[in-house]
C-alpha positions in Angstrom: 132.7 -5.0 202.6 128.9 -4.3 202.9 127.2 -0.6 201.5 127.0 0.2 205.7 130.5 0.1 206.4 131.3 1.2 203.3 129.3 4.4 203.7 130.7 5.0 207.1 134.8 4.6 206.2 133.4 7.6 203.5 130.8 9.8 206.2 134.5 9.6 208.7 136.4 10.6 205.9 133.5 13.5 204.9 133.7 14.8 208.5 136.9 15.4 208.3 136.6 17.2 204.4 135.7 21.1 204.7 133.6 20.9 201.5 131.5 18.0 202.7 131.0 18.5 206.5 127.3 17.9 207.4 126.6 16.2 204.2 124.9 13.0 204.2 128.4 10.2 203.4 125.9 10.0 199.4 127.5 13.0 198.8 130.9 12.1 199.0 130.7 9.1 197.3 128.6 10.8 194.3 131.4 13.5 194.1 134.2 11.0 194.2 132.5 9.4 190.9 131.6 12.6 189.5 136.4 13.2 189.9 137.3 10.1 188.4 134.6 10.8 185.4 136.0 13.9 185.2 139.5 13.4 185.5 139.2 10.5 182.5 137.1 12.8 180.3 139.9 15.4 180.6 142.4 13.1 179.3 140.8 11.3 177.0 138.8 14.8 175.1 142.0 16.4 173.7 143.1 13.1 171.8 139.4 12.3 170.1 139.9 15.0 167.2 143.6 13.8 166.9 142.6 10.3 166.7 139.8 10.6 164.5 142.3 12.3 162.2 144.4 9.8 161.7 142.4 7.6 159.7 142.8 10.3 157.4 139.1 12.4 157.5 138.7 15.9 156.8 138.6 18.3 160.3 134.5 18.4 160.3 134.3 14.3 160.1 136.8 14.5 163.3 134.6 17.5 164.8 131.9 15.0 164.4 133.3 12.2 166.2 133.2 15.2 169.7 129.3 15.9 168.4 127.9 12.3 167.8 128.8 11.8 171.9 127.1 15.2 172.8 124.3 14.5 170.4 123.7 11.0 171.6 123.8 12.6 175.2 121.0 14.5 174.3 118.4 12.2 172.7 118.7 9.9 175.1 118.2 12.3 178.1 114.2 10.9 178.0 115.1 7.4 178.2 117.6 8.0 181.0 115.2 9.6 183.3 112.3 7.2 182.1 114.4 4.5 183.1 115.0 6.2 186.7 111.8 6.3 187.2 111.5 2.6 186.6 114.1 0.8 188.5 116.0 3.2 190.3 119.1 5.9 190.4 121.9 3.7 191.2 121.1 0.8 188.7 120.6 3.5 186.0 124.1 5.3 187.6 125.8 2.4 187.7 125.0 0.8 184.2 125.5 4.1 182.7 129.2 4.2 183.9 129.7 1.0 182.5 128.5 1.7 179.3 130.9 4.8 178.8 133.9 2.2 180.3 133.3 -0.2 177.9 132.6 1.9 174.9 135.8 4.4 175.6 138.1 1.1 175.6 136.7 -1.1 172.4 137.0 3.3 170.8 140.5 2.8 171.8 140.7 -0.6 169.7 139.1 1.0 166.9 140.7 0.0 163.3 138.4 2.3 161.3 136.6 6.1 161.8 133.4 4.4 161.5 133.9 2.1 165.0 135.5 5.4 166.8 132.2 7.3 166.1 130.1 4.6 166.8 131.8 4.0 170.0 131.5 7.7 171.1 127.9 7.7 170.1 127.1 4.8 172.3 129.3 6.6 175.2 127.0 9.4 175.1 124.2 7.0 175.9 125.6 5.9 178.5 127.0 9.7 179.7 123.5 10.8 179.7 122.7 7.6 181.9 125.2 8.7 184.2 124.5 12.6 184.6 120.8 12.0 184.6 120.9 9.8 187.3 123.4 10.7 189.9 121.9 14.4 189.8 118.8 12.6 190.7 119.8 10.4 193.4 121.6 13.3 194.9 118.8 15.5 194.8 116.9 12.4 196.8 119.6 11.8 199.2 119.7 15.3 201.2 117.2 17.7 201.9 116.2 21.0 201.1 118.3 22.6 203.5 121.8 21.2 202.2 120.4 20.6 198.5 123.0 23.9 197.7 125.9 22.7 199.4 125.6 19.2 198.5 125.0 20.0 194.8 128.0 22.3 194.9 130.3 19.2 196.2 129.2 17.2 193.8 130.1 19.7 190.8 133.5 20.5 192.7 134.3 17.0 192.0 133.9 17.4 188.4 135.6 20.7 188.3 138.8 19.2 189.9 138.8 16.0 187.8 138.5 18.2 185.0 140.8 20.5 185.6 143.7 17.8 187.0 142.7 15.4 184.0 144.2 17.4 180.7 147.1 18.3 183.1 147.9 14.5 182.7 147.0 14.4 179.6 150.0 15.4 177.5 152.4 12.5 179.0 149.2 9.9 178.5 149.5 10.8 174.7 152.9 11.3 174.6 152.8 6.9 175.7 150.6 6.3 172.5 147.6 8.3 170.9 145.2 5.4 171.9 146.5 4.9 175.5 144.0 8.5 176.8 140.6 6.2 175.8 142.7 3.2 178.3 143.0 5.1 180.6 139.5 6.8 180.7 138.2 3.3 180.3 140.1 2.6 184.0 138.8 6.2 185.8 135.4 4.8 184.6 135.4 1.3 186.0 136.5 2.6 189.0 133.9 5.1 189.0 131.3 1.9 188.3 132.4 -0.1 191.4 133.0 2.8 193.7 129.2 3.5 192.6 128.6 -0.5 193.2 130.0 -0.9 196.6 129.4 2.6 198.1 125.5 3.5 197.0 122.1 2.7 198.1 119.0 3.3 197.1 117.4 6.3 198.7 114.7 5.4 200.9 111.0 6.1 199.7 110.3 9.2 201.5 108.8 12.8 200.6 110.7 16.1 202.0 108.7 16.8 205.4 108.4 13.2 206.4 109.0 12.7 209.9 113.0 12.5 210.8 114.2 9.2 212.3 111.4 7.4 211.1 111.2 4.1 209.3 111.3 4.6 205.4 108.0 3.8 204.2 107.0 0.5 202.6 105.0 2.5 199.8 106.6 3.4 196.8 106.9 7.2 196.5 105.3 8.0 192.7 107.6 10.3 190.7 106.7 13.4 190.2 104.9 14.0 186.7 107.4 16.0 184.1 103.5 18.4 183.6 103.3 19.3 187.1 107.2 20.9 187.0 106.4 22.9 183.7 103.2 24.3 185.5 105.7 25.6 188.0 107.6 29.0 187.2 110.5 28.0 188.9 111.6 25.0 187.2 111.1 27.5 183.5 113.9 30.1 185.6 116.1 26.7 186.6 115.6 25.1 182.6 116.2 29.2 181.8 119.5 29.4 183.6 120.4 26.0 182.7 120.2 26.7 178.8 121.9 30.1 179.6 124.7 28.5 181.1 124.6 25.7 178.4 124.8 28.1 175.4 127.4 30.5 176.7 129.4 29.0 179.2 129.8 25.4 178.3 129.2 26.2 174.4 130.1 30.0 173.5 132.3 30.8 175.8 134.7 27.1 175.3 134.5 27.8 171.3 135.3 31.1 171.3 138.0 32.4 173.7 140.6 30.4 172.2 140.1 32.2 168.7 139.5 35.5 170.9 143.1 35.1 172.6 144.8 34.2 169.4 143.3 36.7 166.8 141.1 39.2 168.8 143.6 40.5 171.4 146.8 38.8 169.0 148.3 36.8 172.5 149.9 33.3 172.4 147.5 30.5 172.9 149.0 29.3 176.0 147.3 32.4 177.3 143.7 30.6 177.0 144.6 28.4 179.7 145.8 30.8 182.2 142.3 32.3 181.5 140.6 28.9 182.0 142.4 27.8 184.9 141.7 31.7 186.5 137.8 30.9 186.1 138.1 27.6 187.3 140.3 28.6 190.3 137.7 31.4 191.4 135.0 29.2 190.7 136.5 26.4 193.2 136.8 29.2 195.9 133.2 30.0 195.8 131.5 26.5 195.1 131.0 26.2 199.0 130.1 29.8 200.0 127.4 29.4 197.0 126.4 26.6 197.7 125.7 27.5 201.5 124.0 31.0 200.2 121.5 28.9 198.3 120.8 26.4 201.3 120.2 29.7 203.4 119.3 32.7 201.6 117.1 31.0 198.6 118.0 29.6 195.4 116.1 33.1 193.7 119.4 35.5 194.8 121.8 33.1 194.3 120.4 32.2 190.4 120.2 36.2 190.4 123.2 36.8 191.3 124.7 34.1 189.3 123.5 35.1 186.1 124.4 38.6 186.3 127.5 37.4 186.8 127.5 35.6 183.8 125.9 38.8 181.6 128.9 41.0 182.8 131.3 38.9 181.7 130.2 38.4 178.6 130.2 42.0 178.1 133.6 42.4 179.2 134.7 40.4 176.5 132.4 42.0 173.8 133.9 45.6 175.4 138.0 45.1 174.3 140.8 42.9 174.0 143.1 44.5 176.8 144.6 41.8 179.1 143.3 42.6 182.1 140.1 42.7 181.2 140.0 39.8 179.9 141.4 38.1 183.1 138.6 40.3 184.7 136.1 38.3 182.3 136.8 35.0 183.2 137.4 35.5 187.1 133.8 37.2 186.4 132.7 33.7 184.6 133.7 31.8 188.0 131.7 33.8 190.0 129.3 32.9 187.3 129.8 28.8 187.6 129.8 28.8 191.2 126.3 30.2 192.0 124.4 28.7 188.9 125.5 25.1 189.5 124.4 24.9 193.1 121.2 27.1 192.6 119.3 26.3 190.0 119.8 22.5 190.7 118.6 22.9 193.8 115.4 24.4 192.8 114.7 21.2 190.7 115.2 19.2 193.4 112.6 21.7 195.7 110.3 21.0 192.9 110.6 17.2 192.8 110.4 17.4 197.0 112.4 14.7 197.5 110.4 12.3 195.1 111.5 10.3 191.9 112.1 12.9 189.3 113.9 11.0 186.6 111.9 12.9 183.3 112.1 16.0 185.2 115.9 15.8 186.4 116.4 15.0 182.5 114.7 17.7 180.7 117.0 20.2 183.1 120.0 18.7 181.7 119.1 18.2 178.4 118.7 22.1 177.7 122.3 22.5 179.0 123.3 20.3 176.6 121.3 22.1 173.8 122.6 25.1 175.0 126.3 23.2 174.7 126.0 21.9 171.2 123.9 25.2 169.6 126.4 27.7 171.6 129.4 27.6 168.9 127.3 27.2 165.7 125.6 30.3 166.7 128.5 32.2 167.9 130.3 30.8 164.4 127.8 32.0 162.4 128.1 35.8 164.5 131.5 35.4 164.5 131.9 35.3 160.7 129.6 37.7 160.2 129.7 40.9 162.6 133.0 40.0 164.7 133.6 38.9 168.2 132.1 41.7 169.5 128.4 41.1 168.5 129.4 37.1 169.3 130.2 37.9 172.6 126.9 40.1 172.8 124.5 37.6 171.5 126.0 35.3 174.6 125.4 38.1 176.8 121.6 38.5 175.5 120.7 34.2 176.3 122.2 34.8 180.0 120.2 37.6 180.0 116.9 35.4 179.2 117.9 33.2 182.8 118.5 36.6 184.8 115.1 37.6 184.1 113.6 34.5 184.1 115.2 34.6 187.8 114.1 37.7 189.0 110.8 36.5 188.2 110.2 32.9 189.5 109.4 32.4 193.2 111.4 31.1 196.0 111.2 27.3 196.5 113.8 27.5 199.7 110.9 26.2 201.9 108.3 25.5 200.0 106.1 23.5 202.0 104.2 21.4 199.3 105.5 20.9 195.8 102.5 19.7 194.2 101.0 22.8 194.0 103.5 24.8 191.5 104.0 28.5 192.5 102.8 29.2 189.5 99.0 27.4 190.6 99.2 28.4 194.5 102.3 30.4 195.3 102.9 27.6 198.3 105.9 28.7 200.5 107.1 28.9 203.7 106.4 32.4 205.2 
């Protein structure tokens, strides 16, 4: 089957999907990968610890084996979008998914702690690869006007692979305590030939080039990680980013579990009625944010986003009664939904359709920071002034993105990105 009949079995099957109507058929295919991804990772994440422990390490060595792959993730960010900007998004996608398939099934033949950790540190290469580059190639694939609603299909796929994935999870363990890094190993080739067989390689053209004109022969040159710092908007998107990095992803995933149990003295199941109420709202608004983003401006949505995100953080510092704790985390999707689309989207104003490999991974990478500092920080709060003051000091980093939003300009528009806002303020009136 050739890429063009490929890609139009998936643009008939798009027109038909609510949550991808009027997206380029890229999308689709980008958010099908970014399921099976997510849906492996989901299976595979609760054995690692379990695994790790039975080669008999203490609970920090098997902690370690979860940090090596988000550690490895992050210091190879640079080389990821480097490589991008060298020979492409979907070579860079494509061997990236690889690398994590074949990693996660030799990890599930490891015979001693040394090869499991090893294995999930080369994973995380090849993780970073992945996120790096499809972000990149979908920023390149639509334009300004559907960057929101494209960018919140593609993280809709992730958020249903991830929350289907540990739903399967318990019966692939209960088979053998090996058989989850299988069975990720399987989600991730398919992921690889899907990518294979259903992507191309985004034409060389700027945003504003003429519609329904030839691609140009000349290379488009990627836009220069110095030119996005000059620009005040990509420091509010790497802002939000780290916010959401720190407390969502980091704080918020280490914490409520020990908030359930011995703050507000519940069961633990009740964690993941709280997850899967954050997750649910979170799925309801992915499209309506996305679409507010595409036609409002990324600066209200990120706004809006991030208060979102300070207010339920204060909720949980505020009391342990059950309702407001639900209130919390349907607060934290409303949270998700509008600073995924949003703040993404700005990234790919500021790249304006060109190669942005370096600048694409720099945005990431302080989401991962955010995700690997989040629960040392909170631990150390934690331990010291309760979960309160934890929950606070989550509250105050979110707080760093809102303003960081209320001040950048809006690049919904912007007519020229190589003159930063911050330089020339250029925008469509």
């Amino acid at each position: 089957m050739t890429v063009a009949r490929a890609q139009g079995k998936v643009g008939r099957l798009a027109h038909r999907t609510p949550l991808l109507r009027g997206l380029p058929p890229e999308v689709g295919v980008l958010s099908a990968i970014a399921f099976c991804v997510a849906l492996g990772f989901g299976i595979v994440a609760p054995a690692i610890p379990v695994f790790a422990r039975a080669f008999g390490v203490s609970a920090f060595l098997a902690g370690a084996v979860v940090s090596a792959f988000a550690m490895m993730r992050l210091i190879s960010s640079p080389g990821a979008g480097a490589a991008i900007n060298r020979i492409g998004e979907r070579r860079v996608l494509a061997a990236g998914l690889a690398i994590v398939a074949v990693s996660s099934l030799a990890a599930g033949f490891s015979q001693s702690y040394v090869q499991l950790i090893v294995m999930r540190g080369l994973g995380g290469v090849g993780s970073s690869m992945f996120t790096v580059s499809a972000m990149a190639l979908l920023l390149r694939t639509v334009g300004p006007d559907l960057r929101g609603r494209a960018t919140g299909a593609y993280q809709a796929g992730f958020l249903f692979g991830g929350v289907t994935g540990p739903a399967l999870g318990g019966a692939v363990v209960g088979i053998s305590i090996r058989a989850p890094f299988f069975v990720y190993a399987g989600t991730l080739a398919a992921a690889t030939a899907v990518c294979w067989f259903y992507l191309k390689d985004p034409p060389p053209r700027e945003d504003g080039d003429p519609a329904g004109q030839p691609p140009s022969t000349q290379a488009v040159q990627p836009l220069p990680l110095r030119t996005a710092l000059r620009d005040r908007a990509y420091w509010a998107a790497l802002a939000t980013n780290l916010g959401n990095g720190f407390s969502i992803f980091g704080l918020r995933s280490a914490l409520v579990p020990l908030f359930v149990v011995e703050g507000m003295r519940r069961g633990p199941s009740l964690t993941g009625v709280g997850f899967l109420v954050a997750a649910a709202v979170q799925a309801v608004l992915l499209l309506p944010a996305g679409r507010w983003a595409d036609e409002r401006g990324r600066r209200p949505a990120m706004i809006l986003g991030s208060a979102a995100s300070v207010a339920g953080m204060v909720l949980l510092a505020a009391g342990t009664g059950l309702w407001t704790f639900f209130a919390a985390m349907a607060v934290f999707g409303v949270a998700g939904a509008f600073l995924g689309p949003a703040p993404t989207a700005v990234v790919g104003d500021i790249t304006h359709g060109r190669p942005g490999g370096t600048v694409v991974a720099v945005y990431q990478m302080v989401s991962d920071f955010g995700a690997i500092i989040g629960p040392l920080a909170a631990g150390l709060v934690l331990d010291a002034a309760g979960f309160g003051a934890a929950f606070a000091v989550g509250a105050v980093i979110v707080g760093l993105g809102l303003v960081a939003a209320v001040a950048m300009p809006e690049t919904l528009g912007r007519r020229d990105s190589g003159s930063p806002a911050s330089d020339s303020g250029t925008m469509a009136q």
